[in-house]
DRENFIVO-69481 format. One record per atom (N, C-alpha, C): residue in three letters; y negated, z, x negated; atom name. Coordinates in steps of 0.2 Angstrom, whole numbers, padded with zeros to 4 digits. Atoms other than C-alpha are relative to their C-alpha. Example, Ala and Ser with C-alpha at 12.3 -4.5 7.8 and 13.67 -1.06 7.14 Angstrom:
! residues 2
<atom 'ala', <0006, 0000, -0004>, 'N'>,
<atom 'ala', <0022, 0039, -0062>, 'CA'>,
<atom 'ala', <-0006, 0000, -0004>, 'C'>,
<atom 'ser', <0006, -0001, 0004>, 'N'>,
<atom 'ser', <0005, 0036, -0068>, 'CA'>,
<atom 'ser', <-0005, 0003, 0004>, 'C'>,
! end
This chain:
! residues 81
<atom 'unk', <-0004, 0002, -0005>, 'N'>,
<atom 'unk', <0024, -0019, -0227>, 'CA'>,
<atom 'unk', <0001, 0006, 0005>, 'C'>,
<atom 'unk', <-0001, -0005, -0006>, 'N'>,
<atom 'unk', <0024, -0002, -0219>, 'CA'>,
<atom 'unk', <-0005, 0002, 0005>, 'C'>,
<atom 'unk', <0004, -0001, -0004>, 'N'>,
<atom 'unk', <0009, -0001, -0211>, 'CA'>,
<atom 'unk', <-0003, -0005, 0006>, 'C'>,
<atom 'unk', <-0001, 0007, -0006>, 'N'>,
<atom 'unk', <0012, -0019, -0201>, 'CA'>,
<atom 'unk', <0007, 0004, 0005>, 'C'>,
<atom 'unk', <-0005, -0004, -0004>, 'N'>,
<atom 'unk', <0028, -0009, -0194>, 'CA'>,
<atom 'unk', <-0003, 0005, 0005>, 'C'>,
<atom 'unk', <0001, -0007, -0003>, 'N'>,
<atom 'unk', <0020, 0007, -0189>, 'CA'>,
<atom 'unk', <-0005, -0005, 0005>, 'C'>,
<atom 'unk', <0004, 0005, -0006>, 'N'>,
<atom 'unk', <0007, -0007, -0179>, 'CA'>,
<atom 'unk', <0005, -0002, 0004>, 'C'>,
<atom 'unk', <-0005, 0004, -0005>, 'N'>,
<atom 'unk', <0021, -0017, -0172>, 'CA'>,
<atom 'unk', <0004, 0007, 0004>, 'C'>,
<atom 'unk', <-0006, -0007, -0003>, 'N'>,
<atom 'unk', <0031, 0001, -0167>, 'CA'>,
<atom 'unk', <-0007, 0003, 0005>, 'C'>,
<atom 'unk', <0004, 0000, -0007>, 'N'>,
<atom 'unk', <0013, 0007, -0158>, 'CA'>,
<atom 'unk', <-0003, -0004, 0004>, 'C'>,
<atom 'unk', <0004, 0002, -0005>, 'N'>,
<atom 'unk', <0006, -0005, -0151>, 'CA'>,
<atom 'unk', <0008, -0002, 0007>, 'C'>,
<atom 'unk', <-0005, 0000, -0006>, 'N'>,
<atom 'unk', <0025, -0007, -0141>, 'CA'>,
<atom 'unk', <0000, 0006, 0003>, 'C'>,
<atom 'unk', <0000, -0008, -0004>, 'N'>,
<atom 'unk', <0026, 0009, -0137>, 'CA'>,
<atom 'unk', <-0006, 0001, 0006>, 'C'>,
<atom 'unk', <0006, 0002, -0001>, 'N'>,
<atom 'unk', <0006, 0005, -0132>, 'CA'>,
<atom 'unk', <0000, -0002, 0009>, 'C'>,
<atom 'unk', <0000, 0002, -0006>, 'N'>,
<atom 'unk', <0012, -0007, -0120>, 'CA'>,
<atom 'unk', <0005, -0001, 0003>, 'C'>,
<atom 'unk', <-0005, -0003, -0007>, 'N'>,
<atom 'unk', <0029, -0001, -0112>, 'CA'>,
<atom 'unk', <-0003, 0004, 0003>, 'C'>,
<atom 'unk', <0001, -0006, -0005>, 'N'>,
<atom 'unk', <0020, 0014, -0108>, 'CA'>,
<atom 'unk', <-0005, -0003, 0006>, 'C'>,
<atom 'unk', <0004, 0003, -0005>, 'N'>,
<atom 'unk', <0008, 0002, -0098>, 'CA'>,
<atom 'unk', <0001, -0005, 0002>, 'C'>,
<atom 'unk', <-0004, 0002, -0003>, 'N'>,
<atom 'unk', <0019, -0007, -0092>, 'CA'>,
<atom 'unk', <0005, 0003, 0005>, 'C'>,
<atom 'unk', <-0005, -0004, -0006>, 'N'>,
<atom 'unk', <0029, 0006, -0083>, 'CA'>,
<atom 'unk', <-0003, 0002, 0003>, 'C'>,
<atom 'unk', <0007, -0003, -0005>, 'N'>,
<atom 'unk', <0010, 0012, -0077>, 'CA'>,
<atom 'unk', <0001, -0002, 0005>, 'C'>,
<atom 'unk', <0001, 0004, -0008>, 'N'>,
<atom 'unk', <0009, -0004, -0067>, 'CA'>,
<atom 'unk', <0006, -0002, 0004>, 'C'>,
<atom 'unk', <-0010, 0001, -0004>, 'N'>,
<atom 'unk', <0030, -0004, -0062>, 'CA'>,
<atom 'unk', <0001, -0007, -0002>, 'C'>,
<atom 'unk', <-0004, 0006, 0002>, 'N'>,
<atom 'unk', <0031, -0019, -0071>, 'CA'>,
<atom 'unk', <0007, 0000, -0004>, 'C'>,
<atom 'unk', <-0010, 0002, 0005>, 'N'>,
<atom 'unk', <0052, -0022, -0075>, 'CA'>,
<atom 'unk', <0002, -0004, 0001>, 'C'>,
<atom 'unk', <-0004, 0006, -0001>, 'N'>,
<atom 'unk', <0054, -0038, -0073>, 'CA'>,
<atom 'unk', <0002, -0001, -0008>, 'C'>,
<atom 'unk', <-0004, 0001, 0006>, 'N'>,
<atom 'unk', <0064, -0044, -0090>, 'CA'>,
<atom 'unk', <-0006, -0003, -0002>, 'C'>,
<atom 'unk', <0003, 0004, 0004>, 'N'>,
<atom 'unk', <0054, -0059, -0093>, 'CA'>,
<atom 'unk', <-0009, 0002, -0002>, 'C'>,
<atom 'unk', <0005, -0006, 0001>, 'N'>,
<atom 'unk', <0036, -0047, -0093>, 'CA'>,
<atom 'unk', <0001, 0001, -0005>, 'C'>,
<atom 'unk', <0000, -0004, 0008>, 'N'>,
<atom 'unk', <0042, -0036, -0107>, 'CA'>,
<atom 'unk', <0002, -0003, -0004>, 'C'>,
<atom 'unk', <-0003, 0006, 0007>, 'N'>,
<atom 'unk', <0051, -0051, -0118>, 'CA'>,
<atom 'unk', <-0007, -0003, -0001>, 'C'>,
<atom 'unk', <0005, 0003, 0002>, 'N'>,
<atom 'unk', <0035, -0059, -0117>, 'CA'>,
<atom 'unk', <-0005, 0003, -0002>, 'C'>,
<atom 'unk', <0006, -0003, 0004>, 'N'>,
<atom 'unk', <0023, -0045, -0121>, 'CA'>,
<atom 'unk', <0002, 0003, -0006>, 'C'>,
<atom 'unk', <-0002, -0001, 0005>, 'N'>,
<atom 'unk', <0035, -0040, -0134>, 'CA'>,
<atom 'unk', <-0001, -0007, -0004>, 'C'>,
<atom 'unk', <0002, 0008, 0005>, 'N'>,
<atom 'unk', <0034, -0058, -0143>, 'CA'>,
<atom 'unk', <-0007, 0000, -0001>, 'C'>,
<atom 'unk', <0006, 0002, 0001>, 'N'>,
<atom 'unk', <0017, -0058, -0141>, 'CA'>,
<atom 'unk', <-0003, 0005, -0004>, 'C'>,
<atom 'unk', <0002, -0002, 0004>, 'N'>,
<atom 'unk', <0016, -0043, -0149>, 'CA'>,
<atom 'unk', <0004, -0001, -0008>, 'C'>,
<atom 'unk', <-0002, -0001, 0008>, 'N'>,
<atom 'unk', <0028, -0045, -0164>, 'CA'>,
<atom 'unk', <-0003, -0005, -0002>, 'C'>,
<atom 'unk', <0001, 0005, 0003>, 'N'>,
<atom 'unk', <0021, -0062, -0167>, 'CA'>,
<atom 'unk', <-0010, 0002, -0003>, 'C'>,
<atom 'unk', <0006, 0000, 0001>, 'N'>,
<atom 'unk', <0003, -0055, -0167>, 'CA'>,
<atom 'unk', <0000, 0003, -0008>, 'C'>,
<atom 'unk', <0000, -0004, 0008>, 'N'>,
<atom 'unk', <0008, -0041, -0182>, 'CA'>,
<atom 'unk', <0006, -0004, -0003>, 'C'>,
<atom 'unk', <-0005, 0003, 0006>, 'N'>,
<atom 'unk', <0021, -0054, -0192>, 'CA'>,
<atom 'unk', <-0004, -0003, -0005>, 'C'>,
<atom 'unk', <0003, 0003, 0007>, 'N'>,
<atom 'unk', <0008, -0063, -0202>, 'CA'>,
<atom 'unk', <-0003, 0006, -0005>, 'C'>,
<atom 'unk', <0002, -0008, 0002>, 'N'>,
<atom 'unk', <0003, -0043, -0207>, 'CA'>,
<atom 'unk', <0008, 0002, -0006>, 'C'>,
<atom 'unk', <-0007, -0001, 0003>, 'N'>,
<atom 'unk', <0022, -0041, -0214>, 'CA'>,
<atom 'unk', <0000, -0006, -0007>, 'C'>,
<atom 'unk', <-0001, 0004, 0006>, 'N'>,
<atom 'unk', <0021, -0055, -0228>, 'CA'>,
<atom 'unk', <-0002, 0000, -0006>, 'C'>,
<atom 'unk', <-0007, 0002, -0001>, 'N'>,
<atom 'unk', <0029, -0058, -0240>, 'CA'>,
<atom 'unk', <0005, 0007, -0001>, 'C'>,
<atom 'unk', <-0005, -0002, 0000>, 'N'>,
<atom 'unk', <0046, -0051, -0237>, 'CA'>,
<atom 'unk', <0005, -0002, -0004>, 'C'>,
<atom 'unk', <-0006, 0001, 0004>, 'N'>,
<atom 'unk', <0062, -0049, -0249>, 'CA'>,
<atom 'unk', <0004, -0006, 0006>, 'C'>,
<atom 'unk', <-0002, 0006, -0002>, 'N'>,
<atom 'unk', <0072, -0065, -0246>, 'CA'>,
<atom 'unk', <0004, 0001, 0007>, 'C'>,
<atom 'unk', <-0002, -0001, -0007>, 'N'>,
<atom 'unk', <0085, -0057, -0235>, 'CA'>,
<atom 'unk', <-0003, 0003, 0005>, 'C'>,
<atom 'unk', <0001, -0002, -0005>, 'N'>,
<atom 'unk', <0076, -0048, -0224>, 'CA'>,
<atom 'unk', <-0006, -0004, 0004>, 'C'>,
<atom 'unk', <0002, 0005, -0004>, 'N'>,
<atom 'unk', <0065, -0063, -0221>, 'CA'>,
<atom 'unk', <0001, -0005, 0004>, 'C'>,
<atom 'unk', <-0006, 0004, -0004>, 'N'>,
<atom 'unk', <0080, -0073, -0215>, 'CA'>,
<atom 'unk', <-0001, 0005, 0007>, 'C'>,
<atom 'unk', <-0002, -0003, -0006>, 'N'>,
<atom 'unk', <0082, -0060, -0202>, 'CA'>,
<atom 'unk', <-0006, 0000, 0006>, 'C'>,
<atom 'unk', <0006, -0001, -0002>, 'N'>,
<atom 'unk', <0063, -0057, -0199>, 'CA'>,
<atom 'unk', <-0003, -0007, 0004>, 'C'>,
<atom 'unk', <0000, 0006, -0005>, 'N'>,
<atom 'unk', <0062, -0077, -0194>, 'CA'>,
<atom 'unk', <0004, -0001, 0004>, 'C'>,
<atom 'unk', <-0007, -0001, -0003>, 'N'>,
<atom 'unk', <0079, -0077, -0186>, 'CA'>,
<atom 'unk', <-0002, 0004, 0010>, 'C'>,
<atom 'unk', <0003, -0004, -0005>, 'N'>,
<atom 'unk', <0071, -0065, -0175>, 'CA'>,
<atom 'unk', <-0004, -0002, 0007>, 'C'>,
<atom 'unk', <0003, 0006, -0002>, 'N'>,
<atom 'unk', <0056, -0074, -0171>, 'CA'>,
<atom 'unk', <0000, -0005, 0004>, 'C'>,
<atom 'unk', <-0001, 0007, -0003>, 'N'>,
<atom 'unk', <0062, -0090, -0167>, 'CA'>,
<atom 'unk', <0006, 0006, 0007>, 'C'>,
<atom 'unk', <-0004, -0002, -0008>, 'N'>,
<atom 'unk', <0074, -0078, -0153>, 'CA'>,
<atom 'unk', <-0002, 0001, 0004>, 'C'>,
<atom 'unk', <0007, -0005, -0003>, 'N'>,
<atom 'unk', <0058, -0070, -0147>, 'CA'>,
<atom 'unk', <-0003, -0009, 0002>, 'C'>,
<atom 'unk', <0004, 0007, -0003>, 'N'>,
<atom 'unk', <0049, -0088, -0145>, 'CA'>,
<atom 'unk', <0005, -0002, 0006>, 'C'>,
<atom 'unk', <-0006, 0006, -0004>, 'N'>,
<atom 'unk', <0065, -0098, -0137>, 'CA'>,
<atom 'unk', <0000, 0004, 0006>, 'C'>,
<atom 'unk', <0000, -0004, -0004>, 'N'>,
<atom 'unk', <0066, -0082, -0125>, 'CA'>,
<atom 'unk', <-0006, -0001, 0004>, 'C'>,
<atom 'unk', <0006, 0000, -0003>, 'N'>,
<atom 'unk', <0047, -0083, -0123>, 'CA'>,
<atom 'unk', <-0001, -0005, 0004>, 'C'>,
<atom 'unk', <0001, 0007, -0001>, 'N'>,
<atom 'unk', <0047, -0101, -0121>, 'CA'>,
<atom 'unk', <0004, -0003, 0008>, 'C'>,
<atom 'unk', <-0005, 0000, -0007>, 'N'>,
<atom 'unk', <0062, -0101, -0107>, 'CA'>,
<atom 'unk', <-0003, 0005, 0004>, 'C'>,
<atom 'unk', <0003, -0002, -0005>, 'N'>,
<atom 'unk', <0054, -0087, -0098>, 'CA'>,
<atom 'unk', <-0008, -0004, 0006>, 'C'>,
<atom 'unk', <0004, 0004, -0001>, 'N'>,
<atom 'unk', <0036, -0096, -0098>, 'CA'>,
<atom 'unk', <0001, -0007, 0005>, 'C'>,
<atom 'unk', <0000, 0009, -0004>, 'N'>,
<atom 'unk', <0044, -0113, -0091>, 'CA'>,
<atom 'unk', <0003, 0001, 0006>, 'C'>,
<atom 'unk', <-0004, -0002, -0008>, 'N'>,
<atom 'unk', <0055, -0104, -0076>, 'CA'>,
<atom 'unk', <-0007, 0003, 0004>, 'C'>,
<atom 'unk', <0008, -0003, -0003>, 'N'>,
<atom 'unk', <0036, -0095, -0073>, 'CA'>,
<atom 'unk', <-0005, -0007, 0002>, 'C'>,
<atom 'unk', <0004, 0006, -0003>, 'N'>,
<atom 'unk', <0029, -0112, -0071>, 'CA'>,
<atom 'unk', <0003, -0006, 0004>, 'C'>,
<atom 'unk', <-0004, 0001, -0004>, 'N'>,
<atom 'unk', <0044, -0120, -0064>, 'CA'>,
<atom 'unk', <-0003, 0002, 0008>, 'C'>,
<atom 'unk', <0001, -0002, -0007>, 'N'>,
<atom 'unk', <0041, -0108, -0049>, 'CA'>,
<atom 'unk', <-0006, 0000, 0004>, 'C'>,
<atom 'unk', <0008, 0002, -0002>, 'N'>,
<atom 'unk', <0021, -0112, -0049>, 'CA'>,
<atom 'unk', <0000, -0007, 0003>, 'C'>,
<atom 'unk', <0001, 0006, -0002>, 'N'>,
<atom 'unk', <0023, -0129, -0047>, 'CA'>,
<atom 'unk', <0007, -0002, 0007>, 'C'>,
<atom 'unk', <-0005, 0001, -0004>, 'N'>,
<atom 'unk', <0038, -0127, -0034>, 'CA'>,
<atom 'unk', <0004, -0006, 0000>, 'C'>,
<atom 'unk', <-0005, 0007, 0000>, 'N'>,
<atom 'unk', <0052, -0140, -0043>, 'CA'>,
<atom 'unk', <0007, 0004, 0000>, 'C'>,
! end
């Protein structure tokens, strides 16, 4: 489990720092490229002690629902409704 953490801890580090390059600060940018990263290294993390895979889903599903509402307001504003 530890060497799925040290991924997930650089590959953000990875992509804030290349994120600040191109001045991207918009919220829903780094919520979504954070999701995309934690979701990339969470099948890496398994399995988990019980409680901390309540928390580790928990999470997750915060990160998608966040993903998910940003994505549909970004396509909301493409389709102009």
């Amino acid at each position: 489990m530890r060497y799925p953490l040290i991924a997930l801890l650089a590959l953000s580090g990875v992509a804030s720092a290349f994120l600040t390059y191109l001045g991207a600060n918009a919220v829903d940018v780094v919520v979504s490229t954070y999701t995309l990263i934690y979701w990339a290294t969470a099948p890496f993390m398994r399995p988990l002690p019980r409680p901390v895979n309540y928390i580790h889903a928990a999470a997750g599903a915060a990160l998608l629902a966040a993903f998910a509402y940003f994505a549909a307001l970004r396509i909301l504003a493409v389709l102009k409704i």
